[in-house]
Steps between C-alpha positions, in 0.01 A plus 500: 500500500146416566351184631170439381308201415466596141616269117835605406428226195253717277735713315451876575320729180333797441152476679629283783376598864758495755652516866805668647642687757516856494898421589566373137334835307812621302282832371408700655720427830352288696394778788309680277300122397423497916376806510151442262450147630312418810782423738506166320834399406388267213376668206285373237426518097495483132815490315505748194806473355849404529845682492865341432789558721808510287524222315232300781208528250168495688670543862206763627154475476301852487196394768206723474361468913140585580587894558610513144850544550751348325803290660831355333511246707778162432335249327648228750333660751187476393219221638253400220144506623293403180541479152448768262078491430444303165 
């Protein structure tokens, strides 16, 4: 899991930027996540949805990243870096 000095208290929505490591992408794996970043391990940003694991409802947040890629990524994983804009 990551270690970041991000607020786990603001509860995670649609809009929300966020942190993780490339170690916690669920979709695609999480080689194919390494190879667009820039060596970095952490990734960053904006949740777009959510999907349910079984009956785990909201368990993965779909995380649109700055190449416009989409990531299923565990929503415990995830590091909140600011609130959705208003």
């Amino acid at each position: 899991m990551l270690m970041c000095d991000c607020s786990r208290e603001a509860a995670t929505e649609i809009g929300s930027c966020v942190r993780f490591s490339s170690h916690s992408v669920f979709l695609p794996n999480p080689e194919e996540a390494l190879s667009f970043g820039s060596g970095c391990d952490e990734l960053e940003g904006i949740i777009a949805g959510f999907s349910d694991s079984g009956a785990a409802v909201n368990f993965y947040a779909v995380v649109e990243v700055v190449r416009k890629l989409s990531l299923v990524v565990p929503v415990d994983d995830l590091c909140l870096v600011s609130g959705p804009e208003q």
